[in-house]
N, CA and C of each residue as an Amber inpcrd file, in Angstrom:
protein
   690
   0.8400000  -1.1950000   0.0000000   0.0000000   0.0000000   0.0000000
   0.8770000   1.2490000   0.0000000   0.5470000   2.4340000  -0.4850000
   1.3780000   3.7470000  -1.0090000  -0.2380000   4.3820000  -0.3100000
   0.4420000   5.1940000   0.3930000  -0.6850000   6.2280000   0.6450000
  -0.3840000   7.2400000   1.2010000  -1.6610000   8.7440000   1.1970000
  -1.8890000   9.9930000   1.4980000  -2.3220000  10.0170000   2.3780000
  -2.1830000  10.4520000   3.7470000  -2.1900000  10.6480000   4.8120000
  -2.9660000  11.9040000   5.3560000  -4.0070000  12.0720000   5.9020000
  -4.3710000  13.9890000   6.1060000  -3.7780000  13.4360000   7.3520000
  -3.0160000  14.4780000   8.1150000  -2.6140000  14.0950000   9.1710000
  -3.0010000  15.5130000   9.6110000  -4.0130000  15.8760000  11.2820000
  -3.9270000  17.0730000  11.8130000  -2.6650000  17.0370000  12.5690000
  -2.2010000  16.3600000  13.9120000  -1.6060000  16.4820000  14.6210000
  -2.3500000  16.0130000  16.1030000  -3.3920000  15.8230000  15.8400000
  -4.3060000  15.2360000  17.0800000  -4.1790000  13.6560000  16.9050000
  -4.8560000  13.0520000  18.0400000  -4.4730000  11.5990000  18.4800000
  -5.3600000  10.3690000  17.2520000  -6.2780000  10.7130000  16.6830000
  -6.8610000   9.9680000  15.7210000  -5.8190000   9.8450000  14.8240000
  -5.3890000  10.6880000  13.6670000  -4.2940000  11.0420000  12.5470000
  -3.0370000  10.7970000  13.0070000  -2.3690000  11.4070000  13.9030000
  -1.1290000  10.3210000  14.1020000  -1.0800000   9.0180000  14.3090000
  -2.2430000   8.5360000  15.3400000  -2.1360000   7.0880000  15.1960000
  -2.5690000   6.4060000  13.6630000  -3.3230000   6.8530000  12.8900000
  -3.2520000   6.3050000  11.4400000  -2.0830000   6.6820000  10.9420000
  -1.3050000   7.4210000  10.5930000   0.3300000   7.5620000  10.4870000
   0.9200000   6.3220000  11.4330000   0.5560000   6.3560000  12.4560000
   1.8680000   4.9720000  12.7470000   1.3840000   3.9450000  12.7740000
   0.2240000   3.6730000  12.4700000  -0.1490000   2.3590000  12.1590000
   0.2670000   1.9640000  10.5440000  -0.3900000   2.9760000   9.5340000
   0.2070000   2.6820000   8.4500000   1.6200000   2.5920000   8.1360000
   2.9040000   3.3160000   8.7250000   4.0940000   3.1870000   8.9920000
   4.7730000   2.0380000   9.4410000   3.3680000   1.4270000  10.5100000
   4.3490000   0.4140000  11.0670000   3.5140000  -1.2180000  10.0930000
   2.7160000  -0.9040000   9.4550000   2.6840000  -2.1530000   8.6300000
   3.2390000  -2.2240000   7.0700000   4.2300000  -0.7330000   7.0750000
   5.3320000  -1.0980000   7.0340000   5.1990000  -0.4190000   4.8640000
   4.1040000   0.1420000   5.2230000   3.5000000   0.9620000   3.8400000
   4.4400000   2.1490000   3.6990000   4.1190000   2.5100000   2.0600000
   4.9770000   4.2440000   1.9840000   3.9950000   4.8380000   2.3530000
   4.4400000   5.6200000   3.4160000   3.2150000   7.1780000   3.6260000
   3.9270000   8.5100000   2.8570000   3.3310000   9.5220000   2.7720000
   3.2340000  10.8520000   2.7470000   2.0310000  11.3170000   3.4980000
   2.6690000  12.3450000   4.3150000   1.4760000  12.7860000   5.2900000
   1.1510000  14.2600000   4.3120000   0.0740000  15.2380000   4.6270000
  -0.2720000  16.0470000   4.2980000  -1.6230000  17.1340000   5.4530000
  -1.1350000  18.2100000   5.5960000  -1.8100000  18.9370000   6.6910000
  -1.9950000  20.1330000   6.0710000  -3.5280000  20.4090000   6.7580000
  -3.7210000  21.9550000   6.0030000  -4.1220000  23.0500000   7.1370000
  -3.9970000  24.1340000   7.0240000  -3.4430000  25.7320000   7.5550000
  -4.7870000  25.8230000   7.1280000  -6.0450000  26.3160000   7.7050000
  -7.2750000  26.7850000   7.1200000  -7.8990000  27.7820000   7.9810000
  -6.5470000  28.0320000   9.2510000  -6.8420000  29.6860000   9.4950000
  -7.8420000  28.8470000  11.2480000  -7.3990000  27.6000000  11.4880000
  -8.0350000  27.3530000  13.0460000  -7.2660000  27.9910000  13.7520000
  -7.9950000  28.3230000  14.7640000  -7.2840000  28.8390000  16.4140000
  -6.1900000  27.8030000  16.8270000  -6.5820000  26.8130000  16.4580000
  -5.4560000  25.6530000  16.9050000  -4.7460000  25.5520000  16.0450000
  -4.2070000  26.1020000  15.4580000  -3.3900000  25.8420000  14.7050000
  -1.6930000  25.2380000  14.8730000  -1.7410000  25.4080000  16.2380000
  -0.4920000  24.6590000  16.7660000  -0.7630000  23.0180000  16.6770000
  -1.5820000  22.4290000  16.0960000  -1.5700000  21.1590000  16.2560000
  -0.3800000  20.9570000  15.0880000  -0.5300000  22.0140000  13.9810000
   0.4380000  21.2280000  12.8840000   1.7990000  21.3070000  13.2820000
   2.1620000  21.8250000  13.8790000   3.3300000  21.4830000  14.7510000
   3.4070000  19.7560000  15.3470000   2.8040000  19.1620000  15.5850000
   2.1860000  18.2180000  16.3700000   2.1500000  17.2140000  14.9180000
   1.7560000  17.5650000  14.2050000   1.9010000  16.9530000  12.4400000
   3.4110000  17.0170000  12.2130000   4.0210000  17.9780000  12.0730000
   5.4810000  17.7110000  11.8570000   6.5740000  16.8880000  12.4010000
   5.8160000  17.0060000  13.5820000   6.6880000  15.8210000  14.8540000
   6.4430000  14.4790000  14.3660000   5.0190000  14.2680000  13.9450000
   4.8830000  12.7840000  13.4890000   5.4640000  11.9800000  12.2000000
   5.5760000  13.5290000  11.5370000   6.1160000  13.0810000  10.2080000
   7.8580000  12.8330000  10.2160000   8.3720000  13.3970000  11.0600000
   9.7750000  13.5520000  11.7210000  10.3150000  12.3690000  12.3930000
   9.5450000  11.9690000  13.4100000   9.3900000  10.4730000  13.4900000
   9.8210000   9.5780000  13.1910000   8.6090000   9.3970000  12.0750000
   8.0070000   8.7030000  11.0880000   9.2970000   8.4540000   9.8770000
  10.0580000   9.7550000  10.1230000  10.7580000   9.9910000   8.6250000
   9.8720000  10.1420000   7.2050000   8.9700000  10.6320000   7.0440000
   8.4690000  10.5620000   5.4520000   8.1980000  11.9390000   5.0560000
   7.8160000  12.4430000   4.3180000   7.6120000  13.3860000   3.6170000
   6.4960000  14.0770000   3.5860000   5.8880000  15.5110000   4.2320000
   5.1770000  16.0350000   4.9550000   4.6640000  17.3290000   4.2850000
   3.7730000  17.9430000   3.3060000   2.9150000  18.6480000   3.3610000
   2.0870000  19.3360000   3.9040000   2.3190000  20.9770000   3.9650000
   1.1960000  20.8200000   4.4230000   0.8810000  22.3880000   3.5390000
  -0.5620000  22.7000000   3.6400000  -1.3170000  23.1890000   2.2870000
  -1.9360000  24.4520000   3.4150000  -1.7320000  25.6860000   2.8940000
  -1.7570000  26.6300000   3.6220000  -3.4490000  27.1430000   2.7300000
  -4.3470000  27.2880000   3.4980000  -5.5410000  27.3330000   3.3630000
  -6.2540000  29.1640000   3.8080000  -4.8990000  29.6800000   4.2860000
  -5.6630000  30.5020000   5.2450000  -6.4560000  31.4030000   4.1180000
  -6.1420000  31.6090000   2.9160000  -7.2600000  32.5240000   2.1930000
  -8.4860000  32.3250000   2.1530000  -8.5030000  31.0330000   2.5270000
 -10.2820000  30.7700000   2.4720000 -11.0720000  31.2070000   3.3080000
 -10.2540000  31.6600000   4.8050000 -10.9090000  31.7960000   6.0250000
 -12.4660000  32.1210000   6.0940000 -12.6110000  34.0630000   5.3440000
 -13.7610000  34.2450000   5.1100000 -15.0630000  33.8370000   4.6210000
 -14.4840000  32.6940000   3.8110000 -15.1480000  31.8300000   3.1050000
 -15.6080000  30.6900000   3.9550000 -15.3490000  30.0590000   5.2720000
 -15.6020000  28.7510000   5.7990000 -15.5260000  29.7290000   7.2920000
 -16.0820000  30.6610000   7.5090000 -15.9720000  31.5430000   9.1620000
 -17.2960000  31.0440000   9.4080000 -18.1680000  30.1840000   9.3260000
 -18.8410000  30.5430000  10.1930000 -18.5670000  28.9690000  11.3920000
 -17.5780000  29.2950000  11.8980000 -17.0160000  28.2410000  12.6890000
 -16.4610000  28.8030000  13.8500000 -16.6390000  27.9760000  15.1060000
 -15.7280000  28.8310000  16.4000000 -14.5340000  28.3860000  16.0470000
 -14.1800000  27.5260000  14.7250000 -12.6470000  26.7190000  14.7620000
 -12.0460000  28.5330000  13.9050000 -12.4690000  29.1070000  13.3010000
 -12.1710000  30.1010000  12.2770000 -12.8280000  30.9840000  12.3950000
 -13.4170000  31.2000000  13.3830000 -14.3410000  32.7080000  13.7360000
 -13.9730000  32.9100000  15.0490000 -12.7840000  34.0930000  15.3710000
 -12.3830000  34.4780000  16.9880000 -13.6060000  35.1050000  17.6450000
 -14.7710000  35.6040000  16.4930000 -15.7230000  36.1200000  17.3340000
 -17.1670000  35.2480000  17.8930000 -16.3030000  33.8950000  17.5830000
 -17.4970000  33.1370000  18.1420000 -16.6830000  31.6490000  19.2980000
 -16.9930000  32.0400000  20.2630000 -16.2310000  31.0170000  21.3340000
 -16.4120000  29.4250000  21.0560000 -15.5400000  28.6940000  21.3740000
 -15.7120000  26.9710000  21.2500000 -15.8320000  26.9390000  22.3590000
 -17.3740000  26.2490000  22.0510000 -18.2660000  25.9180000  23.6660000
 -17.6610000  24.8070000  24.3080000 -17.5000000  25.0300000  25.9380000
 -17.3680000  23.9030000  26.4970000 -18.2620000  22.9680000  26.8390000
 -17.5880000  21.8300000  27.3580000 -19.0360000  20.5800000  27.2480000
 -18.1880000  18.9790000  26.4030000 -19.1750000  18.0750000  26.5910000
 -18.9130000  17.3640000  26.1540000 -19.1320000  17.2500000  24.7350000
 -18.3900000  16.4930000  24.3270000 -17.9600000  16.3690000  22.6590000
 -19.8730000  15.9080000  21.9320000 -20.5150000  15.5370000  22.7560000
 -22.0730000  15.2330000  21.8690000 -23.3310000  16.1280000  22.2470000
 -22.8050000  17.1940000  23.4620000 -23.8430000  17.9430000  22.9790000
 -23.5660000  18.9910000  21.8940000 -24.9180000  19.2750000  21.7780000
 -25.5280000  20.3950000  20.6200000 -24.9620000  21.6150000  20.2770000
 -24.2050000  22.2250000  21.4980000 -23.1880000  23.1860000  21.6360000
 -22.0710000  22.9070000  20.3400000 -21.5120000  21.7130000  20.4690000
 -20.2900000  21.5310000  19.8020000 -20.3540000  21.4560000  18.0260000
 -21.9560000  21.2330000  17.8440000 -22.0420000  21.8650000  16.2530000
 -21.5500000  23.2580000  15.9450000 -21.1520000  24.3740000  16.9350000
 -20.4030000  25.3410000  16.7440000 -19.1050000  24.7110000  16.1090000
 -18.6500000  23.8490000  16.0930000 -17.1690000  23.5660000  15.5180000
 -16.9780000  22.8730000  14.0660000 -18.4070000  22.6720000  14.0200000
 -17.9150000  22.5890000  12.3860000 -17.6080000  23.1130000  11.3880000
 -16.9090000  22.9380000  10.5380000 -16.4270000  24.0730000   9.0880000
 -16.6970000  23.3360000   7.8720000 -17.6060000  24.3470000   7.8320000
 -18.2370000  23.5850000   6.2290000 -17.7100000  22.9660000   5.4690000
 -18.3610000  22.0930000   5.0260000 -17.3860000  21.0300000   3.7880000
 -15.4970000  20.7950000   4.2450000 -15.4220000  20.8600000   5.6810000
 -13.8630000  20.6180000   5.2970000 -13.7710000  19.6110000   5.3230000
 -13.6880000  18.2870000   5.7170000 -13.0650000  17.0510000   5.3100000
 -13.4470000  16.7970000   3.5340000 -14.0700000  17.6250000   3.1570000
 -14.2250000  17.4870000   1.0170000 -13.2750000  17.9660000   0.9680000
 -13.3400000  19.3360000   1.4620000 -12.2300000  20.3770000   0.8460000
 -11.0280000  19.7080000   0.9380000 -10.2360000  19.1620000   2.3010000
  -9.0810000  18.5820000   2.3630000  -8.5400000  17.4310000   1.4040000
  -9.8850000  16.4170000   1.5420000  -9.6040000  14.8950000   1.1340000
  -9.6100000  14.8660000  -0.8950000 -10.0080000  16.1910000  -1.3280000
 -10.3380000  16.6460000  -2.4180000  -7.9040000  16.9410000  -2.5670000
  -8.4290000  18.0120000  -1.8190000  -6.6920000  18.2330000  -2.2240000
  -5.9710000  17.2040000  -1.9110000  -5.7630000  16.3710000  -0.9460000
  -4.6600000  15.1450000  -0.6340000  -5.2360000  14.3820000  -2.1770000
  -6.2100000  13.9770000  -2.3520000  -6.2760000  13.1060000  -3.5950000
  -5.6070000  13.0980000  -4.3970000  -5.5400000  14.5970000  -4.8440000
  -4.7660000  15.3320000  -6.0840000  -3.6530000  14.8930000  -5.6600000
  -2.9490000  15.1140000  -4.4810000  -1.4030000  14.7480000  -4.3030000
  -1.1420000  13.2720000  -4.0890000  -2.0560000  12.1330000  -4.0070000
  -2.1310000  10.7960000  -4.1160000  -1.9910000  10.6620000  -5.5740000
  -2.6950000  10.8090000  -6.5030000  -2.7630000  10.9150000  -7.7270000
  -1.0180000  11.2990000  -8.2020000  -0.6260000  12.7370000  -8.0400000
   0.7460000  12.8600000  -8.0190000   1.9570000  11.5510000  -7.6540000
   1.5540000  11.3330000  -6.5510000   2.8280000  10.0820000  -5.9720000
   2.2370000   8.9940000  -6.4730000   1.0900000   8.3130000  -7.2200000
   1.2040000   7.2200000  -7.5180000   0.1790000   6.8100000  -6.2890000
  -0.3480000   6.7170000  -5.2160000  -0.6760000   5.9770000  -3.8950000
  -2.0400000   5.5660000  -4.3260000  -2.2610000   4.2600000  -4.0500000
  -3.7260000   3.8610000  -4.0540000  -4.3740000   3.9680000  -3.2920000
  -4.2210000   4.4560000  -1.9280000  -5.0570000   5.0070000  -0.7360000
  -4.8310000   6.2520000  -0.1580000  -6.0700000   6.8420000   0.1370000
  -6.1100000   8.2400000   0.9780000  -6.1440000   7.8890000   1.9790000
  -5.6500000   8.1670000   3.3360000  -5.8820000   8.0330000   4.2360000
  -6.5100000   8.9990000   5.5640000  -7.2120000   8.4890000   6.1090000
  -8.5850000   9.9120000   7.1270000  -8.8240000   9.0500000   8.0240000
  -7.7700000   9.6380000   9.2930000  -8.6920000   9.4180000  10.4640000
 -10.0000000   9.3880000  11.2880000 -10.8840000   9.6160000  10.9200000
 -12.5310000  10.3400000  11.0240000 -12.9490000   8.5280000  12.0740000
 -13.8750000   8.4540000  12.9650000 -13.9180000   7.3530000  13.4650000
 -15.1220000   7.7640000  13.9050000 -15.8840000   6.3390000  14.7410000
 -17.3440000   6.3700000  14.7650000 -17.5690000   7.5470000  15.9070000
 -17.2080000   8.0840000  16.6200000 -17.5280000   9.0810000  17.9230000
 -17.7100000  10.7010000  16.7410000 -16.9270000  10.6710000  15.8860000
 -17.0260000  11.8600000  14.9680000 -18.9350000  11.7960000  13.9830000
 -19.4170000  10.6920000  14.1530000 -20.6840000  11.0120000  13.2930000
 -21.8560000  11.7510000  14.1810000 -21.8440000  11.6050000  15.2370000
 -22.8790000  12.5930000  15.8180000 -23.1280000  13.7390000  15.5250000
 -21.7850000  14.7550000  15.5950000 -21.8490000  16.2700000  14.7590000
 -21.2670000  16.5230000  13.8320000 -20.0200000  15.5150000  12.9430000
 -19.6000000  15.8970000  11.9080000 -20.4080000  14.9960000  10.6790000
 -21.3680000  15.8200000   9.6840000 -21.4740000  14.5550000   8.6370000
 -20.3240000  14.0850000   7.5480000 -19.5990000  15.1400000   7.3710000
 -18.3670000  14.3670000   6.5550000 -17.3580000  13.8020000   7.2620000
 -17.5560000  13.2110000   7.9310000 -17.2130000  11.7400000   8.6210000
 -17.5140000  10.3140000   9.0230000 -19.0270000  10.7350000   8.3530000
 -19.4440000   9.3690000   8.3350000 -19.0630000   8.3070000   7.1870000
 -19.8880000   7.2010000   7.7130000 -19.5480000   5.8040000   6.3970000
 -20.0660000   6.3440000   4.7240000 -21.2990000   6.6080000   5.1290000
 -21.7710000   7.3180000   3.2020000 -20.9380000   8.2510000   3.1700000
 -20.4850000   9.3360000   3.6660000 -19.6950000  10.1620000   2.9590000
 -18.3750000   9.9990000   2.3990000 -17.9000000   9.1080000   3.3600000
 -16.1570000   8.4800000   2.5920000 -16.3690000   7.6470000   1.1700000
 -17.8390000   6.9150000   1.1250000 -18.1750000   5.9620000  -0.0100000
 -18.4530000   7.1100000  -0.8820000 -19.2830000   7.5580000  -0.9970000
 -19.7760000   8.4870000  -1.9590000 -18.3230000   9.1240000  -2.1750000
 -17.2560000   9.8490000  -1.6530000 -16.2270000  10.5420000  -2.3520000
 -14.7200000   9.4930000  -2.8100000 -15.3560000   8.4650000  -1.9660000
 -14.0810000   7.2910000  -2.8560000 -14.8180000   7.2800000  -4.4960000
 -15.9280000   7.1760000  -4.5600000 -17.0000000   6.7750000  -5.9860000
 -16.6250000   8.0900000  -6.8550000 -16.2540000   9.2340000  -6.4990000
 -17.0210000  10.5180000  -7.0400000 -15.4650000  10.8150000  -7.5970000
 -14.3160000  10.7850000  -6.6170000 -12.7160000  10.6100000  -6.8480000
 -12.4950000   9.4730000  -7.9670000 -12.8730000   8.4200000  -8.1930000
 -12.4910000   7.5340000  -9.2510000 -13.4280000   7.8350000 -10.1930000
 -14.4680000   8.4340000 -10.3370000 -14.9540000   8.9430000 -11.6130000
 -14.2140000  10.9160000 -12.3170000 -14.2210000  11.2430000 -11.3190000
 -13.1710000  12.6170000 -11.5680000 -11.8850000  12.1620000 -12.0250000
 -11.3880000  11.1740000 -11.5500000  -9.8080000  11.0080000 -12.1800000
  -9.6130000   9.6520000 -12.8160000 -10.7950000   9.5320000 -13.4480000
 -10.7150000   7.8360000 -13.9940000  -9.3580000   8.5000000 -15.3200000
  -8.8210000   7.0870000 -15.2690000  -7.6470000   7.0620000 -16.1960000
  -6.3080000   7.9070000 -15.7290000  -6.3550000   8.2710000 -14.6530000
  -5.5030000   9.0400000 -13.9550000  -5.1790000   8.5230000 -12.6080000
  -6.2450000   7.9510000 -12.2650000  -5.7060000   7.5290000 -10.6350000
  -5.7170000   5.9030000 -10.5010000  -5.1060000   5.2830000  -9.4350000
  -4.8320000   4.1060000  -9.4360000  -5.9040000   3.0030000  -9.8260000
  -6.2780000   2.0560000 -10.1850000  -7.1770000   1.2350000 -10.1870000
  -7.5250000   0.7220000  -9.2360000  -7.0130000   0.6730000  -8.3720000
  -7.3820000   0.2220000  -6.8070000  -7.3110000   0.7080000  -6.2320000
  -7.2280000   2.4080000  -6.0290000  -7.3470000   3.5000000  -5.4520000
  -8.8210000   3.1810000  -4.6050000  -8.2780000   3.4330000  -3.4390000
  -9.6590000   3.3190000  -1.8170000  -9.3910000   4.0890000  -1.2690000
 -10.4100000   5.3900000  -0.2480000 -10.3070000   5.7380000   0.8450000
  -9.8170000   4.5600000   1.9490000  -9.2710000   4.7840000   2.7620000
  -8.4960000   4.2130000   3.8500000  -8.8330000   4.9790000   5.0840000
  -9.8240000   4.3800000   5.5580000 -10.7240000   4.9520000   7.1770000
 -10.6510000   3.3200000   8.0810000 -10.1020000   3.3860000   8.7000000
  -9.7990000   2.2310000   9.3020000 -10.5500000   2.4140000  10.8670000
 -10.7650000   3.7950000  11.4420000 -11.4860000   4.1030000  12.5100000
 -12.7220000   4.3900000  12.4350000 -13.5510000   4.3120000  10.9470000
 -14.8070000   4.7780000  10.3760000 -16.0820000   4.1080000  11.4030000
 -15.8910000   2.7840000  12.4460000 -16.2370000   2.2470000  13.0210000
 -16.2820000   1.7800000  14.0440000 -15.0370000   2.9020000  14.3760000
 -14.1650000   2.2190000  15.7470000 -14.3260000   3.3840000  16.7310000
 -14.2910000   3.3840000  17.7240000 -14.6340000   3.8910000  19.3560000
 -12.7150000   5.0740000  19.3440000 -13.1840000   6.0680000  19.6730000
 -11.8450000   6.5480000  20.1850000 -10.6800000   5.9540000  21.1530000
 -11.6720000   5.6340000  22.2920000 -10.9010000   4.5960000  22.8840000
 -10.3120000   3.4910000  22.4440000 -10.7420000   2.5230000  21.7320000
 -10.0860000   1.8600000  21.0210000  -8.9970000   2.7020000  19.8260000
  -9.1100000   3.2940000  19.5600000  -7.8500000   4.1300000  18.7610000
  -6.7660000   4.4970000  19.8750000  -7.1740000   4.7360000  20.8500000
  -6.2210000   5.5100000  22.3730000  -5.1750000   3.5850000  22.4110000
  -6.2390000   2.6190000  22.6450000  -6.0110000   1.4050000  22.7780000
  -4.4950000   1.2320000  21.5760000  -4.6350000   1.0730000  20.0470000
  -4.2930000   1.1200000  19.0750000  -2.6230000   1.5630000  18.9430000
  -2.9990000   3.0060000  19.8010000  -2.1440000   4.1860000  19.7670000
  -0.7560000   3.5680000  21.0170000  -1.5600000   3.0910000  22.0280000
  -0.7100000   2.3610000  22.8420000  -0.2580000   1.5590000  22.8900000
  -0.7050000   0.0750000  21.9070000  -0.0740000  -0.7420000  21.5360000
   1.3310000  -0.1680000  20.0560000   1.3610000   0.7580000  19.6420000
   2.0780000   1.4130000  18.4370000   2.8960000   2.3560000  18.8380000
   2.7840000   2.1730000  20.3780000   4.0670000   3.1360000  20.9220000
   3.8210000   4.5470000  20.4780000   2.5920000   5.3700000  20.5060000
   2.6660000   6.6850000  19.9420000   2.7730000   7.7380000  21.2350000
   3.8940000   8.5350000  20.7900000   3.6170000   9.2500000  22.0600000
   2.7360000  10.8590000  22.6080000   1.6590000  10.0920000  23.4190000
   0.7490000  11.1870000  23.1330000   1.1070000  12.3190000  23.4880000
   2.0540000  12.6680000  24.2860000   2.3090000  14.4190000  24.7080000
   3.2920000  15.1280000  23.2920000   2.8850000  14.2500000  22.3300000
   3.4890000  15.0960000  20.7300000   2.2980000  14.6570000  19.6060000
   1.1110000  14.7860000  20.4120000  -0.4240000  14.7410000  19.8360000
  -1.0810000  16.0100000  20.5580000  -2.3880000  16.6930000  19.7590000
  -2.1870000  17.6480000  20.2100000  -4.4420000  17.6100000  19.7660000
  -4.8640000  17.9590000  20.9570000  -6.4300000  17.7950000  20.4750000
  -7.2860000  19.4320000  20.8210000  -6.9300000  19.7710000  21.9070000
  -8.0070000  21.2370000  22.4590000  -8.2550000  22.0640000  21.1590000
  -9.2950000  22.3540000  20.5950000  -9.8460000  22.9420000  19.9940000
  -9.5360000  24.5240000  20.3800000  -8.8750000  25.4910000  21.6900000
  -8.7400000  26.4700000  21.9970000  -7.1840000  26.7680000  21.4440000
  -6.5850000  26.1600000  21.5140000  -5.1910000  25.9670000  20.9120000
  -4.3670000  26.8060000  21.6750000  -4.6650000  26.9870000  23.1430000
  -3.5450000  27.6980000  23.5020000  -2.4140000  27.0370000  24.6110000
  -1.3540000  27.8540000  25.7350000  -0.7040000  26.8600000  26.0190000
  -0.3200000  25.4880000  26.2260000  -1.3160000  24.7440000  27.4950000
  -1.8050000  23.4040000  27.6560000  -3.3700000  23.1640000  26.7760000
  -3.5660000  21.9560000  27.0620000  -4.6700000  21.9090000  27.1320000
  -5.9880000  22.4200000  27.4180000  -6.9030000  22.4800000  27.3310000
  -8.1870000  23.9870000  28.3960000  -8.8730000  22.5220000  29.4870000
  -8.9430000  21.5610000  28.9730000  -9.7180000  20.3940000  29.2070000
 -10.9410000  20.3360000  29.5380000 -11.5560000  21.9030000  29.2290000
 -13.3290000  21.9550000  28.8200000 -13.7480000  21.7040000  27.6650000
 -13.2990000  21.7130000  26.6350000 -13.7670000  21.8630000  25.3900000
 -14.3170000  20.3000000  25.0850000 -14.9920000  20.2310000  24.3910000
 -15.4870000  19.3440000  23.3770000 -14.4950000  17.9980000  23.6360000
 -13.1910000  18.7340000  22.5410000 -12.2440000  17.6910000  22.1640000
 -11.3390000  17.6990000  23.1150000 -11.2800000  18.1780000  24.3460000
 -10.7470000  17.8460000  25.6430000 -11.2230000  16.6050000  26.4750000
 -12.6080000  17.0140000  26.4100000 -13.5650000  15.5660000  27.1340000
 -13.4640000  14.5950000  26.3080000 -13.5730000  14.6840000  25.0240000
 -13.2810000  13.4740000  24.4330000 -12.0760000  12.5610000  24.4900000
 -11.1160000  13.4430000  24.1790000  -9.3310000  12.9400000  24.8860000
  -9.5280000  12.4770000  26.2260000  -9.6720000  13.1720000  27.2650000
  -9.4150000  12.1650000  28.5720000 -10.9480000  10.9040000  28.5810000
 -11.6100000  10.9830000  28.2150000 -12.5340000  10.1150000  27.7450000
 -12.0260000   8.6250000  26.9320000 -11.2940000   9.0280000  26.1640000
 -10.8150000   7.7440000  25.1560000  -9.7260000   6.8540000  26.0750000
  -9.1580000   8.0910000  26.8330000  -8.0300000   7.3420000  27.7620000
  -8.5940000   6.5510000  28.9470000  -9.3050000   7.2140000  29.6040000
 -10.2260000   6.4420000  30.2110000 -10.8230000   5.1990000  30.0980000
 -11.7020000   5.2890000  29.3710000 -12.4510000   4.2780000  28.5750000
 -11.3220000   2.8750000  28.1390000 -10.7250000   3.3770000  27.4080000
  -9.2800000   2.8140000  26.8770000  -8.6850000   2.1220000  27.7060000
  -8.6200000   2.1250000  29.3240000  -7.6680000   2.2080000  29.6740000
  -6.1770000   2.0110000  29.8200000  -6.1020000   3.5590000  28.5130000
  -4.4970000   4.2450000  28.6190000  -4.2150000   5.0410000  29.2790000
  -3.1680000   5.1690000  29.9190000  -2.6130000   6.3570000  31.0460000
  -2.5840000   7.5140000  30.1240000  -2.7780000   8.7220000  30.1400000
  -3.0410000  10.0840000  29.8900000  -2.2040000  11.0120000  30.3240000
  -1.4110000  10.8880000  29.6100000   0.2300000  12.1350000  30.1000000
  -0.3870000  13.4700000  30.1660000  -1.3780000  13.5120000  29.4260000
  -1.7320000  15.5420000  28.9450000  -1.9060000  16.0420000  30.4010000
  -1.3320000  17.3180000  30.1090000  -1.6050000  18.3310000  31.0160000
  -3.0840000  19.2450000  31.0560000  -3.6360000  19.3990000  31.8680000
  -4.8810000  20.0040000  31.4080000  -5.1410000  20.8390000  32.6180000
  -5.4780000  22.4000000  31.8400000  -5.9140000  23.4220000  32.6670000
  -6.8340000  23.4050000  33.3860000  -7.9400000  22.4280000  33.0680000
  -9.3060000  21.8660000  34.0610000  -9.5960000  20.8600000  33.8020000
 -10.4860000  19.7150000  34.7200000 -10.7620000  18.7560000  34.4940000
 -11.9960000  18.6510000  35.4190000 -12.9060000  19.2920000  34.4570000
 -14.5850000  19.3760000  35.6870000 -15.3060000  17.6640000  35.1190000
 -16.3150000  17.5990000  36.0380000 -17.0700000  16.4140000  35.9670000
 -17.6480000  16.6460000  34.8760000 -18.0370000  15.7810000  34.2580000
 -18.8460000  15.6440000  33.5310000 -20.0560000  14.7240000  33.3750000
 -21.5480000  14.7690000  32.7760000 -22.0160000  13.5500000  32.6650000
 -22.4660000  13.3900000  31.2930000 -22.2230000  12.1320000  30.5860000
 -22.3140000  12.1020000  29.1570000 -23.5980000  12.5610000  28.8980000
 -24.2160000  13.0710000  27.8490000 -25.0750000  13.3280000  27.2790000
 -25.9620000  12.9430000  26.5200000 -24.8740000  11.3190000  26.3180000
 -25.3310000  10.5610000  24.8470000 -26.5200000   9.6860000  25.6060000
C-alpha cells in the first residue's frame, strides 16, 4: 500500500500515520493551515512526520478563512463551547465542507505520488456532529474521486478509514499498543498553552483514555465532571 495521509496532529491522525508506517506501507502525510485557532496542532503533524521519517505537506488554506468563518474553529468572534464532545453546543465547531475540501486536495497529491489510498482518520464518535465523517460520505467521495480522475488515478485507489467504526478509545487502545507518544499529539480545539480540558475535544481525549484504559500524560488546565449526554 502507497498512501496519502491527512494528518492534523491530534491523536486519531497520528495514530493512522503509525499504524500505516508500522505495517510497514509508503506514507506521505499532508496537513492543512485553514486559518483554526489551533493551529499549533500542525506542529504536532510535523513531529509525526519527523518520526516517522516521510515526507510532509502541508497546504496553507488561510485565504479561504472568510469563506468557511462561520465556525468557532475560524471565527475568533465566536467562542468553542465547552461541554462534552455530543452535545448540541459543539455543532459550533464545524467548518463547512472541510473534510471534502481537504480529502479533495490530498487526492490530487495521491494521484501525483502514484498511492492507491487516501488516508482519514474520522472514526465512529465523529458522526454525531460531523457529517463528513461518516460511512456514506467516505463511499460516496471514494466513488465521485475515481470517476473525476478515472484514467488518472490508481485502479485500486480506496479511501483508507480504518477508525470509520471504531470507538476513540479503542484508537487511544491502538495508539498504545504502536508506541505513539501522546504528549506530541495535540487535540483542544482552543489551541492555547496546555490543554483547556473543557472543550469538546478535551472531554473526548481524557474520555478515550479512560475508557481505553491508557494512562493520559496531557496536562490540562481543568478537568470538571462531567455527565455524558449521549
Amino acid at each position: 500500500m502507497k498512501a496519502v495521509a491527512v494528518v492534523s496532529g491530534g491523536m486519531d491522525s497520528v495514530v493512522l500515520a503509525h499504524l500505516i508506517k508500522d505495517g510497514g506501507h509508503d506514507l506521505t502525510m499532508i496537513s492543512f493551515d485553514y486559518g483554526q485557532r489551533h493551529r499549533k496542532e500542525l506542529g504536532f503533524a510535523s513531529l509525526a512526520a519527523q518520526r516517522l521519517k516521510v515526507d510532509h505537506h502541508i497546504v496553507n488554506m488561510q485565504s479561504m478563512i472568510g469563506l468557511i468563518s462561520k465556525s468557532a474553529l475560524t471565527n475568533d468572534a465566536i467562542s468553542v463551547p465547552d461541554g462534552h464532545y455530543a452535545e448540541q453546543t459543539m455543532k459550533q465547531t464545524v467548518v463547512p465542507n472541510r473534510n471534502s475540501i481537504m480529502l479533495n486536495i490530498a487526492a490530487g497529491l495521491a494521484i501525483t505520488v502514484g498511492a492507491d489510498r487516501l488516508a482519514t482518520g474520522v472514526h465512529a464518535g465523529d458522526h454525531y456532529i460531523y457529517p463528513d465523517c461518516r460511512p456514506e460520505f467516505i463511499r460516496s467521495l471514494e466513488e465521485m474521486l475515481k470517476i473525476a480522475n478515472e484514467g488518472f488515478i490508481d485502479p485500486d485507489f480506496k479511501i483508507y478509514a480504518p477508525f470509520v467504526d471504531v470507538n476513540k478509545a479503542r484508537i487511544a487502545q491502538i495508539g498504545h499498543e504502536l508506541n505513539v507518544p501522546w504528549i506530541e499529539t495535540w487535540s483542544c480545539y482552543k489551541g492555547e498553552e496546555i490543554h483547556c480540558g473543557a472543550c469538546g475535544t478535551c472531554f473526548e481525549r481524557r474520555e478515550a483514555f479512560r475508557d481505553g484504559g491508557v494512562e493520559d500524560p496531557t496536562i490540562y488546565a481543568a478537568t470538571p465532571e462531567y455527565v455524558d449526554p449521549r
